[in-house]
N, CA, C and O atoms as a DFTB+ gen file, in Angstrom:
276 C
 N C O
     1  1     113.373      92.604     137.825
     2  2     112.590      92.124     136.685
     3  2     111.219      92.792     136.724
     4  3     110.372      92.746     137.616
     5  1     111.198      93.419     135.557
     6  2     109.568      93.901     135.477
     7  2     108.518      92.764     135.592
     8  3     108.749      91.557     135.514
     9  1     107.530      93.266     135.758
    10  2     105.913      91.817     135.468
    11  2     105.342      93.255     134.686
    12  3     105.613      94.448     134.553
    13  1     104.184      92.038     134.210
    14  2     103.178      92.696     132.733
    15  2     102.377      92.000     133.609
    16  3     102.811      91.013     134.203
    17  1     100.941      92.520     133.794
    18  2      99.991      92.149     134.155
    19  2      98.793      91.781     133.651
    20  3      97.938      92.659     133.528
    21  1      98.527      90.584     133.308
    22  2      97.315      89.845     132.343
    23  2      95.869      90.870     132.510
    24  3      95.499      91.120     133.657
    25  1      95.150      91.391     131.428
    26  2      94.325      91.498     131.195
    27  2      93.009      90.440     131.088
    28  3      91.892      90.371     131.599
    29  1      94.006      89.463     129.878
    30  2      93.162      88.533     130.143
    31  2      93.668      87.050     129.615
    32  3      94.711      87.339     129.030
    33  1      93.532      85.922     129.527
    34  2      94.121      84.547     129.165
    35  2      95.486      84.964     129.090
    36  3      96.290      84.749     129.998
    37  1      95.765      85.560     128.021
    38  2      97.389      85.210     127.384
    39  2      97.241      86.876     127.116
    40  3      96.296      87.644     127.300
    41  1      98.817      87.108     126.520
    42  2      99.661      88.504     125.604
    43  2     100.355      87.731     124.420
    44  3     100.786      86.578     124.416
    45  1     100.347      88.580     123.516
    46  2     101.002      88.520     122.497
    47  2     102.523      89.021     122.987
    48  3     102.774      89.902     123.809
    49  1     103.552      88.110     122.161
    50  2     105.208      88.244     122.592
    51  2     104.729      89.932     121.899
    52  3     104.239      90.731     122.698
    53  1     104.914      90.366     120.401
    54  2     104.702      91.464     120.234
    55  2     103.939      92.428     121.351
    56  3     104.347      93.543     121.677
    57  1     103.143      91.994     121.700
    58  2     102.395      93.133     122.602
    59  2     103.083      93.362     123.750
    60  3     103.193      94.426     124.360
    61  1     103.687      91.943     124.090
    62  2     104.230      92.526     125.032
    63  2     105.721      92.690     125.432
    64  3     106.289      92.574     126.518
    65  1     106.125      92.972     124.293
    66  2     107.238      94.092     124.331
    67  2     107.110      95.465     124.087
    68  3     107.945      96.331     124.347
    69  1     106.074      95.598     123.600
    70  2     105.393      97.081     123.241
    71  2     105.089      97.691     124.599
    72  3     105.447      98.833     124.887
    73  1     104.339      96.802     125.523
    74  2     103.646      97.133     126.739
    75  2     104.905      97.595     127.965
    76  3     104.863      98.495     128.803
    77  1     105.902      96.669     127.694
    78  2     107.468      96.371     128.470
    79  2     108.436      97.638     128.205
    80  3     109.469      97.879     128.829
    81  1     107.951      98.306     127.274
    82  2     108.505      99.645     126.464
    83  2     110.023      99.042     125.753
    84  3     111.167      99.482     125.635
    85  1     109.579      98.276     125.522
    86  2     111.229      98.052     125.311
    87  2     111.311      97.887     123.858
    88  3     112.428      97.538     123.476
    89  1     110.351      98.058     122.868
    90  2     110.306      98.685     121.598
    91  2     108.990      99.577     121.611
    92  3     108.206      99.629     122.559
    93  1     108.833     100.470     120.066
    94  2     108.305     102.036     120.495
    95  2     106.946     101.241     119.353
    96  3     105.857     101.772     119.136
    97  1     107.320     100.148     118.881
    98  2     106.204      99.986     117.690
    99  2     105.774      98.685     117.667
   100  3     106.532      98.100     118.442
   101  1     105.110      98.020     117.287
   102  2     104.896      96.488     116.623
   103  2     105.662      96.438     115.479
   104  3     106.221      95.391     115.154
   105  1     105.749      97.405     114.861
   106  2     107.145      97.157     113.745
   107  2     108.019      96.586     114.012
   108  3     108.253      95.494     113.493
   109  1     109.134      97.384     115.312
   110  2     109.863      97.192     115.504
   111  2     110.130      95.932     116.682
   112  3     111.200      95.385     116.951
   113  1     109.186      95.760     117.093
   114  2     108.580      94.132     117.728
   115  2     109.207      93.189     116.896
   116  3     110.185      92.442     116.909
   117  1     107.990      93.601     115.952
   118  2     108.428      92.437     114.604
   119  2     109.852      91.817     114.261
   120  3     110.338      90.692     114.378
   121  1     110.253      92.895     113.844
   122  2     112.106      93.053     113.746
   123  2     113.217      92.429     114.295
   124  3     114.258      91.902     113.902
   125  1     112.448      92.747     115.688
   126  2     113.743      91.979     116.805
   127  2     113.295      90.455     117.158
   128  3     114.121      89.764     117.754
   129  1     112.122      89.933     116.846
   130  2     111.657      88.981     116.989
   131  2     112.336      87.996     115.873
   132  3     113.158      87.132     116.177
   133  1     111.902      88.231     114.604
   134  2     112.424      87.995     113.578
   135  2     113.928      87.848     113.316
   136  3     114.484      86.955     112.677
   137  1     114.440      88.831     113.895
   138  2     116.020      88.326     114.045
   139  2     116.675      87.795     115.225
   140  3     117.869      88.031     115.411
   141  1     115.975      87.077     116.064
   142  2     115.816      86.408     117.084
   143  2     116.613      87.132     118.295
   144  3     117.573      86.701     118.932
   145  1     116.189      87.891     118.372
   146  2     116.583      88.287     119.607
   147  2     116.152      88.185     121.134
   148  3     116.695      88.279     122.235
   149  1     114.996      87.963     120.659
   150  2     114.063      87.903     122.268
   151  2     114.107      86.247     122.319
   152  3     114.205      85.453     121.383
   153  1     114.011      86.035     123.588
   154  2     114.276      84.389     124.491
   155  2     112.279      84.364     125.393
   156  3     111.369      85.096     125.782
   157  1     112.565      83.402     125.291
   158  2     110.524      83.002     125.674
   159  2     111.010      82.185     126.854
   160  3     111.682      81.261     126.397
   161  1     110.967      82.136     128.003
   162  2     111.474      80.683     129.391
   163  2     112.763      80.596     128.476
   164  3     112.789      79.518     127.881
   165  1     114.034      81.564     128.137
   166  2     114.988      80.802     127.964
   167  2     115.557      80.271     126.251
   168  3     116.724      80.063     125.917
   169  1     114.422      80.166     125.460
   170  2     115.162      80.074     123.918
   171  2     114.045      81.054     123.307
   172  3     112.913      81.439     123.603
   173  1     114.997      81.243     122.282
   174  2     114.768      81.874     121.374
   175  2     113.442      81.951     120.612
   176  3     113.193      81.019     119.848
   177  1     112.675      82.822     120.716
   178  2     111.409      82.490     119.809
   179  2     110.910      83.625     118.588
   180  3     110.743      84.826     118.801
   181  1     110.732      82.977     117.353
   182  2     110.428      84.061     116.237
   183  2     109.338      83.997     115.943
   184  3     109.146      84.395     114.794
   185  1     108.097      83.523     116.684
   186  2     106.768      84.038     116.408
   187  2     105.974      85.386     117.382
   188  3     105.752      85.447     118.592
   189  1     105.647      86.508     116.110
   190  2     105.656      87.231     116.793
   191  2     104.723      87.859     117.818
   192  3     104.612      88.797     118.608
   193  1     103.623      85.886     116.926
   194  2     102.038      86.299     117.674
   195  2     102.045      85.270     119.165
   196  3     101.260      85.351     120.110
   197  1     103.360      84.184     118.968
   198  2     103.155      83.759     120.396
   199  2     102.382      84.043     121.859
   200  3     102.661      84.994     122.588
   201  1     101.618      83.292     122.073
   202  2     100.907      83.662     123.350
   203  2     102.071      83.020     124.060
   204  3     102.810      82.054     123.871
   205  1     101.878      84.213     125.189
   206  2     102.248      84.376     126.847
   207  2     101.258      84.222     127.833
   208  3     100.275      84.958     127.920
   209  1     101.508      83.250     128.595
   210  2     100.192      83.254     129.729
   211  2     101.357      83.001     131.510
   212  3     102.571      82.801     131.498
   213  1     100.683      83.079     132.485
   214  2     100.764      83.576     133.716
   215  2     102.460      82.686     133.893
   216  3     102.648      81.518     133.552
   217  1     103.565      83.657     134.533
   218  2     105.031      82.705     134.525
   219  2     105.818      82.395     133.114
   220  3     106.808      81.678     133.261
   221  1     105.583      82.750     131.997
   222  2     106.544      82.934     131.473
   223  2     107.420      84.249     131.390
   224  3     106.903      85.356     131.537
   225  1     108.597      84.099     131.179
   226  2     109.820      85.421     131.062
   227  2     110.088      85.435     129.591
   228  3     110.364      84.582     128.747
   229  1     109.898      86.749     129.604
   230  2     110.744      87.040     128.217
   231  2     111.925      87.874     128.451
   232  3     112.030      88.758     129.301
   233  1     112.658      87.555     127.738
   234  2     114.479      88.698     127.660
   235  2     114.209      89.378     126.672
   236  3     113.165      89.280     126.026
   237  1     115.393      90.366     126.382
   238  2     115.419      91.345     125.138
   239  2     116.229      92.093     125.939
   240  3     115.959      92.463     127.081
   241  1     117.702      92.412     125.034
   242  2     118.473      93.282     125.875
   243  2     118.969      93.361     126.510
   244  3     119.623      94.402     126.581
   245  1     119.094      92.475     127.410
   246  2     119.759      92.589     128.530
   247  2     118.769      92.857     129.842
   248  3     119.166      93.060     130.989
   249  1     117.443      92.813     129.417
   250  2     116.231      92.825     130.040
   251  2     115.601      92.015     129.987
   252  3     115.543      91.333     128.964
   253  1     114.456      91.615     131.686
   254  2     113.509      90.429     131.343
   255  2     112.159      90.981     131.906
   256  3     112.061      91.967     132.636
   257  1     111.219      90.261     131.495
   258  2     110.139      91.163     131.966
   259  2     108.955      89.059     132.528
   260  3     109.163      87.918     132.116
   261  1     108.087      89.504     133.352
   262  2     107.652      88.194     133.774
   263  2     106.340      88.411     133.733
   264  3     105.893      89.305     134.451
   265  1     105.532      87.719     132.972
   266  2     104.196      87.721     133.289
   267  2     103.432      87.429     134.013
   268  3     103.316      86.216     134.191
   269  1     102.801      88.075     134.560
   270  2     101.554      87.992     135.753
   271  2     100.134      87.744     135.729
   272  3      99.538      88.631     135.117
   273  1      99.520      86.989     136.112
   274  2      98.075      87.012     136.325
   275  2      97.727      88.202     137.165
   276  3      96.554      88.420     137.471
């Protein structure tokens, strides 16, 4: 499992799939969010400005990535 490493308080779910490389745009962030593909701790979440802060996982793919302080 990858970690993303906090800059600062929280990430945006968009940002940080952008950051995770695991889409090439915020467009395409948007997209997969929207058609629910990505899981937040486990369900499904379609906001694409959701904050992430220290211990949550996100999926996408068959991939998870974990956030870090």
């Amino acid at each position: 499992m990858e970690e993303i490493k906090l800059r600062e308080e929280y990430i945006k779910l968009g940002q940080a799939l952008k950051a995770a490389g695991f889409v090439g745009s915020g467009l395409d962030a948007k997209f997969v969010i929207q058609d629910g593909l990505v899981k937040v701790n486990g369900e499904v979440d379609t906001r694409r400005g959701k904050k992430l802060y220290d211990g949550d996982i996100v999926e996408y793919n068959g991939e998870s990535i974990k956030v870090v302080k």
